[in-house]
N, C-alpha and C positions, 0 to 999 in steps of 0.2 A: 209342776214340770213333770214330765212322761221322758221316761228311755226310749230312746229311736229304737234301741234293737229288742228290747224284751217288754214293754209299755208299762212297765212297773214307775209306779207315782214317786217322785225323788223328793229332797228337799232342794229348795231354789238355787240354794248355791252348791250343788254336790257336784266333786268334778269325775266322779265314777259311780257306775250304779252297784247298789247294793244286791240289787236281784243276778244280773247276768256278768258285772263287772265290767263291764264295757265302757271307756273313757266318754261323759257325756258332749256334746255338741251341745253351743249356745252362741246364738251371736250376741258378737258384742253391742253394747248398748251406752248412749249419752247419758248418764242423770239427767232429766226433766226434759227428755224428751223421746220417751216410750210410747209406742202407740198399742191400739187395740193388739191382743192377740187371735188370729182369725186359724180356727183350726179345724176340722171336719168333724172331729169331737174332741170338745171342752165342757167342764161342769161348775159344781160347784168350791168354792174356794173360800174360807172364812174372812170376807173380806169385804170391804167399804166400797163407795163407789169409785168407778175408773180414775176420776183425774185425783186422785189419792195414791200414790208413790209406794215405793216398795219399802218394809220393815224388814226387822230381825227377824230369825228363824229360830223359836224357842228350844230352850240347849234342852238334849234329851239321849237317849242310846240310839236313837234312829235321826238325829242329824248330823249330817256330814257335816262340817264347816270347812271355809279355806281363809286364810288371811295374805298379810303385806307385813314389809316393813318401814324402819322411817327412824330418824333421831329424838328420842325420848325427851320430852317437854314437863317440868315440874308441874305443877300447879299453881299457879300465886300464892294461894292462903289451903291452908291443910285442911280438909272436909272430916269428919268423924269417921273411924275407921268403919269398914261396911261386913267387911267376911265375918266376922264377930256378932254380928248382930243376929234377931231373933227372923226367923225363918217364918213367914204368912204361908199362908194358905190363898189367897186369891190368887186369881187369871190375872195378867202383863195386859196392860193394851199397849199392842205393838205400834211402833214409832212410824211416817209417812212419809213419803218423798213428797215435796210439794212442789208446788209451780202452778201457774194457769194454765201449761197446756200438757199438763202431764195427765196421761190416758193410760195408769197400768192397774194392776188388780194386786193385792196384797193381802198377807191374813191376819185379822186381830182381834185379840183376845181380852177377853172382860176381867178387869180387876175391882174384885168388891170386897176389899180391905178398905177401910176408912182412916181417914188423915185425922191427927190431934191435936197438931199446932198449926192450923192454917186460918187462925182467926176467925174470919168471917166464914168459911167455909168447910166442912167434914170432908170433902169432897176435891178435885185439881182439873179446870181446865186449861188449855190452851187453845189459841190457833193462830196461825200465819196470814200475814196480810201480801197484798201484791207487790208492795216495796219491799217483800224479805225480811218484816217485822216479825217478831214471835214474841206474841204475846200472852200474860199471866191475866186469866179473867178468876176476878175473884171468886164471885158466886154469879148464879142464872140470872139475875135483874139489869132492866135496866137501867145504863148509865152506871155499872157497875165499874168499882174501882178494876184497873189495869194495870200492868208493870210491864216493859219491854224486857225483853233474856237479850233480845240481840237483833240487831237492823241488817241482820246477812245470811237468816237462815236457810241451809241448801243441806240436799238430799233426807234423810230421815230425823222425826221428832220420835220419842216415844218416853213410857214413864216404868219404872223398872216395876219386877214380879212384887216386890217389898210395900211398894208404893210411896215410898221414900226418897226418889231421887230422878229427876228429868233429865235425861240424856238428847243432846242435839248436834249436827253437823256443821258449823260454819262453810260456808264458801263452793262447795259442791258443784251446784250449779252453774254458778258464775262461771268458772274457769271449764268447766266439762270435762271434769278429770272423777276417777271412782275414786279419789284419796280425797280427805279432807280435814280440818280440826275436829278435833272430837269435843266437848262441853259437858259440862256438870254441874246440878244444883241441886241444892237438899230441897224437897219439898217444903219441909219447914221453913226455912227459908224465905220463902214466894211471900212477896209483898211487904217486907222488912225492908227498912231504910238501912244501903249500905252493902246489900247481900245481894252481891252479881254473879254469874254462873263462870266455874272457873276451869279452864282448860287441861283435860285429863292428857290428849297428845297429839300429836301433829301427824300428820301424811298416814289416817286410820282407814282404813276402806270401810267403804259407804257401805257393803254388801256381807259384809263376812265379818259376824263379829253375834257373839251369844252376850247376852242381862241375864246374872245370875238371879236366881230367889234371893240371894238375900243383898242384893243390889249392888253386887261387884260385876265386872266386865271382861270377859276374853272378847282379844278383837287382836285382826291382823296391822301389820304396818307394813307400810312400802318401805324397800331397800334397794340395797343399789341393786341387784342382780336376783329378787324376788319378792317373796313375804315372807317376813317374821312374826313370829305367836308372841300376844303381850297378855297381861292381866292386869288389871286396877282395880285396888284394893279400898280405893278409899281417900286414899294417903300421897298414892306415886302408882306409874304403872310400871311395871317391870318385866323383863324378858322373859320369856319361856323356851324357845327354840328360836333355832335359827332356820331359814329355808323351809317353809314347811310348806305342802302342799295342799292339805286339808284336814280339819283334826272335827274332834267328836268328844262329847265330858258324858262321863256316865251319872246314873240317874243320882246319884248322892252331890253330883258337883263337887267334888272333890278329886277328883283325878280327870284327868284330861289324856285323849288319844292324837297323836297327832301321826300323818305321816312324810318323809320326804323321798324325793322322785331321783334316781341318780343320771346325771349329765348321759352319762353314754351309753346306755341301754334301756333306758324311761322305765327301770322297774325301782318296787317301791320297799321302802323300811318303812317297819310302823314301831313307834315307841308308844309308851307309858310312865306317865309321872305323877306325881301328888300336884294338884294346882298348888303351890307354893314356892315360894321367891327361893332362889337357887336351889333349886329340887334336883334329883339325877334323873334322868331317863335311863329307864329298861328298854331294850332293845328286845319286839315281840319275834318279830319276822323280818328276813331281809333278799330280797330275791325277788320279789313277786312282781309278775307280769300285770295281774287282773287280781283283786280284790272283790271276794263275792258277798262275803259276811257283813255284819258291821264290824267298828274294829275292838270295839268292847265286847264282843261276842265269847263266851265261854272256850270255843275253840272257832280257831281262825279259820277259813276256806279261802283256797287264792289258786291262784292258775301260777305255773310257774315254772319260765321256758318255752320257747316258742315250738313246738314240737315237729309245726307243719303251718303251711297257710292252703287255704282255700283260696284258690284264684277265681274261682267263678265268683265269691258272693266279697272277696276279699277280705276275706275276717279270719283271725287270728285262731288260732287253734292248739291250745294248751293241756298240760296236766294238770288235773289239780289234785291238791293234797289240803290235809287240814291239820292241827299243829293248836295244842294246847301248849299258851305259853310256860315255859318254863321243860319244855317237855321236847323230845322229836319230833318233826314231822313223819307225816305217813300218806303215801301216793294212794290214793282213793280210784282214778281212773285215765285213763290214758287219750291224747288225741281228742280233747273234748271241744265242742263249740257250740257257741250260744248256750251258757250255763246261764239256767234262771229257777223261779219258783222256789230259793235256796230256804230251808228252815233249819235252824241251829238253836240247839238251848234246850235245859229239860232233860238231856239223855237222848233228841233226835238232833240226826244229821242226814239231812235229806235233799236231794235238789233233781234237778231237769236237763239233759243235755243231749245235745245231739252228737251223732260221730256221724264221715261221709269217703262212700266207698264210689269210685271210681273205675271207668272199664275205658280204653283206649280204643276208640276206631278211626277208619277216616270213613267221610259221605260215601264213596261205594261200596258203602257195606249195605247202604239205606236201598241199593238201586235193582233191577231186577236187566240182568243182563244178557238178551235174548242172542242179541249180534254177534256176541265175541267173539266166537268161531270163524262165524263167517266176515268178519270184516278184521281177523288176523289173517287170512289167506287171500286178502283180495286185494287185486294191484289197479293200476293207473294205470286206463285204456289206452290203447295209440291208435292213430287213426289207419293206420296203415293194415290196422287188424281188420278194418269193415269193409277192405276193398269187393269187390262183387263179380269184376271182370274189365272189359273195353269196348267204348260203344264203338260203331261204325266205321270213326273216323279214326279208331286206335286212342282217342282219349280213357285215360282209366275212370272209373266208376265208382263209388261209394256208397254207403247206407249210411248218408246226412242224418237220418231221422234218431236211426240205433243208437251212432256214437255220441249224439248231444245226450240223449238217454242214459246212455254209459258216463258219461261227463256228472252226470247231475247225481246217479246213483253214489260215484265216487266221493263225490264232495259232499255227502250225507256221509260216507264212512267215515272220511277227514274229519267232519264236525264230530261227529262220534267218537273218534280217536282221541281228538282235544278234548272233548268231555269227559273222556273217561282215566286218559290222565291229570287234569285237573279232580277230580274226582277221588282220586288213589294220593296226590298228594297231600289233600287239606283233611286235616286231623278235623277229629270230632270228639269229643268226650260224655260219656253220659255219665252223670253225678246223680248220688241220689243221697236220701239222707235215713239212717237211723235213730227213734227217738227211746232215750235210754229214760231209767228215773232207778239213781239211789239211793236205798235209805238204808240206812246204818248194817253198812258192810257188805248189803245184797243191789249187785246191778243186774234191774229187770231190763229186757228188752220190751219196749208197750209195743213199739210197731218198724217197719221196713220198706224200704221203697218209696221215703218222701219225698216231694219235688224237691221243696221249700221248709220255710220256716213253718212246723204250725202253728193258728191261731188257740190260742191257750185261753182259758176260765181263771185264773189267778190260781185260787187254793182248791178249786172244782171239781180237780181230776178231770174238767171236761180237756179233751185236744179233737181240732180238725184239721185237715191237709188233703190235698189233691194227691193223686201217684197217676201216672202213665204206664206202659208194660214198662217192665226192665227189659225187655227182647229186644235186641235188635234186628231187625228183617227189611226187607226189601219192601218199600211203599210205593215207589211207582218206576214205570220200564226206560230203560234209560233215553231210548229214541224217542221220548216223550217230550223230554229236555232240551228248551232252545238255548239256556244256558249253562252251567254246572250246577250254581247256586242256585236254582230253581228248583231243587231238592230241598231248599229249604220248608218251601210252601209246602209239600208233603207232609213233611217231618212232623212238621206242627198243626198238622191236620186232625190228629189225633185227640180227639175226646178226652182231656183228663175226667178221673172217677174222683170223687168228694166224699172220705170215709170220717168216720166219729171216734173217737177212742174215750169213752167215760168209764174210771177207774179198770180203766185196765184192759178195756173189752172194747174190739173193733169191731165194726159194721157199716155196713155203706151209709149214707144220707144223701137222699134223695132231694136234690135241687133241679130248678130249671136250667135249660141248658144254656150254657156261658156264664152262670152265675157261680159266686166262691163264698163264704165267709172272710168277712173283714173282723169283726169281734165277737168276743162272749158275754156277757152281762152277767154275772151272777142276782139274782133278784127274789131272793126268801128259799127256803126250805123247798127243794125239789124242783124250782123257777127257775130258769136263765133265761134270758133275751137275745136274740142273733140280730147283728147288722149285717145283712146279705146284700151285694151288689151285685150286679148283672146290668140287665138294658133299664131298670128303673133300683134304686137303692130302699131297701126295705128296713125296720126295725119287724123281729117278729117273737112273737109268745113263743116259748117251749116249755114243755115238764120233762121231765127226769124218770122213765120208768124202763126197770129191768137194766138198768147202763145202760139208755139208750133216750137218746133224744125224740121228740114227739113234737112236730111242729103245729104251732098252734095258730093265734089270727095274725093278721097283722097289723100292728099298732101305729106306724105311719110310715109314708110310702112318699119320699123323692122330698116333700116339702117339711122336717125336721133338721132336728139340731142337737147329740147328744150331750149328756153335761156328766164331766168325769165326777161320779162323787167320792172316791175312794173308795167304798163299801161294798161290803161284800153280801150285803143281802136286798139292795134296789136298786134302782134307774129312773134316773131323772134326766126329760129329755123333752125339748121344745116341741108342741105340734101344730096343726096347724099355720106353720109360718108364713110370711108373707115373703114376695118376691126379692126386697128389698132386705129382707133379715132383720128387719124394724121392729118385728113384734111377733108372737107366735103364745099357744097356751102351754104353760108348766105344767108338763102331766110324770107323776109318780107312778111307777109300774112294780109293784112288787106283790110277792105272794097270789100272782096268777089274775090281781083287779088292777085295774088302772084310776087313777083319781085326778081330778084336771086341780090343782092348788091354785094357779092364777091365769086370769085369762086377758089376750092383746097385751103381751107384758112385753118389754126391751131385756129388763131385769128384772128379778125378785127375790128378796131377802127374806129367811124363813130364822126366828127366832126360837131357840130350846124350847119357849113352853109351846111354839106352834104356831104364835104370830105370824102373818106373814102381810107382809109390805110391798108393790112393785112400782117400777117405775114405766109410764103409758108416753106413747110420744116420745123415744127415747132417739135422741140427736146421734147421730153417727160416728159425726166430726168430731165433739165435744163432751159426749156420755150425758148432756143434760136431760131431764125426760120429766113427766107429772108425775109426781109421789103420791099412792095412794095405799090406804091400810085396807085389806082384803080381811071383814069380819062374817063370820055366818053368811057367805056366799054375796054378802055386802060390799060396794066398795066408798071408800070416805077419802077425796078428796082434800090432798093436806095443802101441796102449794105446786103450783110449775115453776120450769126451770133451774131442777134441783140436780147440784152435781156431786153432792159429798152429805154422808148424811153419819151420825153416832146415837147406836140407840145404848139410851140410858133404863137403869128401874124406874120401875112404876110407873109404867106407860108413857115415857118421856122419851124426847128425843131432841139432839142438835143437828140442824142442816142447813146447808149451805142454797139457796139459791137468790140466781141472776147476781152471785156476787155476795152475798150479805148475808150472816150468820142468824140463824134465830131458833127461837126455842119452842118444841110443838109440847105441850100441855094442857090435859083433857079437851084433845080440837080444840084447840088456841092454840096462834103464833105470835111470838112476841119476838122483836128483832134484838139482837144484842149487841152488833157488833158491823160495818161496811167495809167494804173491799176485801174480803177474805178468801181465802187458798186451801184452808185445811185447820184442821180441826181433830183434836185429840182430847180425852176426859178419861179421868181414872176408875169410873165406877161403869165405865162402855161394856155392853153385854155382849157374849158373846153368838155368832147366827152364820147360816150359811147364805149363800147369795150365787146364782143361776145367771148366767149372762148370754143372751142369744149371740 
């Protein structure tokens, strides 16, 4: 997920960005029934195929989380205590939403700890069947022994960091609600006569909830008038706060950040606590509008106080200060908006923002007014003015031709008069914007005279933006004007210029005309990529020399697809594509070469050591497509109609097609398992995955 206002990558459930601090937008969503997400650019995502459900977001200093509350439920029978235990070292694979028509993307992560009591097996799979079964497969063989956990499995499976304990959701789906039962089983456990998975707690959200390493649980609960923070220890779960909005555990798992939002003003308190049962919370900060920082952060960054609003862009416009806990705060800048690029930690404190200065006109300032003079002294003819004399008969006489002349001149004044009091009274504002960047105690000024937001390079130092004059002057004569408002068409006649600013140093940049910058790419050492639109949309090469961009080829033009990868040193982005968005080739652009990784691909899954897999034929509706391994510019055909797939070591893999689970080893399929939904195993490696 991406910030609407600053496009910094969030974690799924954050309800504030960490970059700009801006409340994020998300629509709301059904359990198990998410479809594709179709976005102008999307990339890659650590994640399984489509109709595989959303996981956990692994606890960390850079995930926000949010929870619920709900009436605390024992457990049948007491599981061995968990925080106490010994702390592994492998990857979590993270748990799935399941269903047959569930179409979302999720990220999960390879855990290569090995199991000691699981009998037949070193190893833990599972998967779901279409009745909502979730099943314990023992080992990869055929006709292999099975245990059901549960005939009702809804929303996420997964298996904790430890590799010691399967967590699942009852009921999710069914009802269409984000709360659900929560479940627990010791791995050891699996396949023991007697040993059923036993309920950690009731009304848990499906969405908002960290697996510790050492296989305990923060997760939110529903309540009556929000969520409440809980922990499960093993034993019982127990309270942590009440009303919280979103919390965060730092990297020891041992202290937990949380914050709550107050009813009447939506600013925010953030505490800190020891993760343990009746623990006290420290109160960090309390006041804050906008949250920039994380909230584990060394020293806090927030906006706080509404100072001013922007009505043209309608955004909030604050102070911010920053405030080591235990300590004062200290007002850092005044009037800020759109803070992003924030870096805290280490001895810096630095960030990006804009301030916006304003000048008062109305439209006849824009107009060139030749008349005025003479049509403030001019009156409304009478006919009586054009008499001439009396003909013959003593009838009087007239200049018919003059006065209609004079009639017509007048009613040109009139319309003139009404336009130019319309004109004097409709206000006009010209806004424009400043972009500041401070770093530990010094605000530079980089540039002046912005339209807009500009588009930013992440950590790049690159920024671009359009500016206009700041002048105001006369564009066109007012008797030119059949209406008022027809000043507008003038106004905006004017050519905005398209300037650069890298580290620090502006200079024009030379586009065709009607085209802007939409993105930056950061792409290796001295590389960026521009997404330029205009009358056709571009990706294009650039290098970095002297602070100064250099435009270079262009890498595709109208029929691509970018793929967000987080990274700050490539770009991964479909070429080639087809009309339909059916297929296109995976091409890497970094360090100034482009390299095509898979070609006619829907999807493609890239493994650590380089592997890569895609899917050919890729269904629309349904994410089903041909599974093929891309070896030494080879491709090997595994099976069609594959919609879910887990790669295991040593060239192994689980996947799902036309329904039926089976197991690819050294090209061989062997089937395991009919009617299945999803599919989870504890030794799942981890890989990125590219989806047109």
């Amino acid at each position: 997920m991406f910030c609407q206002n600053c496009g910094k990558q969030l974690a799924d459930n954050a309800k504030f960005c960490s970059g700009c601090g801006q409340p994020v937008e998300r629509e709301e969503t059904v359990p198990g029934s998410e479809g594709p997400v179709v976005q102008p650019e999307r990339g890659p995502e650590q994640v399984p195929f489509p109709n595989q459900g959303q996981g956990e977001v692994p606890a960390g200093p850079n995930s926000s989380q949010t929870g619920s509350d709900g009436a605390q439920t024992a457990p049948e029978a007491a599981a061995a205590p968990i925080l106490s235990g010994t702390k592994h070292r492998g990857k979590a694979a993270i748990g799935l939403l399941i269903g047959a028509a569930v179409v979302v993307v999720l990220l999960v992560v390879a855990a290569v700890n090995l199991f000691s009591s699981l009998g037949k097996s070193e190893e833990l799979y599972l998967y779901a069947q279409q009745d909502g079964e979730l099943m314990y497969l023992a080992d990869l063989k055929q006709d292999s022994e099975t245990m059901q956990l549960t005939d009702k499995v809804g929303g996420t499976v997964w298996i904790s960091p430890d590799g010691k304990y399967v967590y699942f959701f009852e009921g999710a789906d069914q009802d269409y609600s984000s709360y659900a039962d929560l479940y627990c089983i010791e791995a050891a456990n699996l396949g023991k006569d007697g040993q059923r998975p036993q309920r950690v707690s009731s009304k848990v959200s499906t969405y908002q909830y960290t697996t510790l390493e050492n296989g305990g649980i923060v997760f939110m609960k529903e309540s009556g008038s929000g969520e409440d923070l809980y922990c499960y220890d093993g034993e019982h779960d127990y309270k942590l706060a009440d009303e919280v909005y979103s919390y965060t555990l730092d990297e020891t798992e041992k202290t937990v950040y949380y914050t709550q939002q107050d009813e009447t003003d939506s600013t925010f308190t953030i505490f800190r606590m020891p993760l343990q049962e009746d623990a006290e919370a420290e109160e960090l900060l309390t006041g804050a509008a906008s949250i920039y920082s994380e909230m584990d952060a060394e020293v806090l960054l927030y906006g706080e106080g509404e100072a001013g609003q922007d009505e043209w862009s309608e955004m909030p416009v604050y102070d911010v200060y920053s405030k080591k806990p235990g300590e004062t705060e200290q007002l850092l800048v005044e009037d800020a908006w759109s803070v992003n690029n924030v870096k805290v930690g280490g001895g810096e404190l630095s960030f990006t923002y804009l301030t916006t200065q304003t000048t008062e006109h109305t439209l006849y300032d824009f107009v060139l007014d030749s008349s005025a003079a003479s049509d403030a002294t001019a009156q409304e003819p009478k006919y009586e003015d054009f008499f001439t004399g009396e003909d013959e008969w003593g009838w009087k006489k007239y200049d018919t031709e003059a006065y209609y002349l004079a009639q017509e001149a007048w009613s040109q004044v009139e319309r003139r008069n009404y336009i130019r009091e319309q004109l004097k009274s409709t206000p006009y504002e010209v806004t424009s914007y400043t972009l500041h960047r401070y770093e530990n105690g010094i605000d530079t000024v980089l540039a002046e005279g912005l339209d807009d937001i500009p588009t930013w390079g992440g950590d790049s130092g690159i920024y671009i933006y359009q500016k206009h004059s700041q002048e105001v002057s006369p564009v066109v004569e007012l008797a030119q004007l059949y209406y008022y408002d027809d000043v507008y068409d003038y106004i905006y006649e004017e050519e905005a210029v398209t300037y650069q600013n890298v580290n620090g140093v502006e200079s024009e940049l030379e586009l065709e005309e009607g085209s802007n910058v939409w993105s930056i790419y950061p792409a290796g050492e001295g590389h960026v990529a521009l997404m330029i639109g205009g009358e056709t949309s571009e990706i294009v090469s650039c290098t970095v020399e002297n602070n100064a961009l250099v435009l270079g080829d262009v890498l595709g033009s109208d029929d691509f697809s970018i793929c967000y990868t987080g990274s700050q040193d490539a770009l991964y982005y479909f070429a080639d594509v087809s009309g339909d968005y059916s297929y296109g080739n995976l091409t890497l652009y970094q360090d100034g070469k482009t390299t095509v990784l898979a070609k006619d691909a829907g999807a493609v899954f890239q493994l650590e050591d380089g592997t890569i897999f895609k899917l050919e034929d890729r269904n629309l509706e349904n994410g089903e497509g041909s599974l093929y391994q891309v070896k030494d510019e080879k491709e090997v055909r595994i099976d069609d109609d594959v919609s879910d797939v887990v790669f295991l070591p040593n060239a192994r893999m689980l996947y799902i097609s036309d329904g039926d689970l089976y197991l690819w080893e050294k090209e061989e399929s062997v089937r395991l398992a009919r009617d299945v939904t999803g599919i989870w195993a504890s030794d799942s490696l981890y890989y990125d995955s590219y989806y047109l």
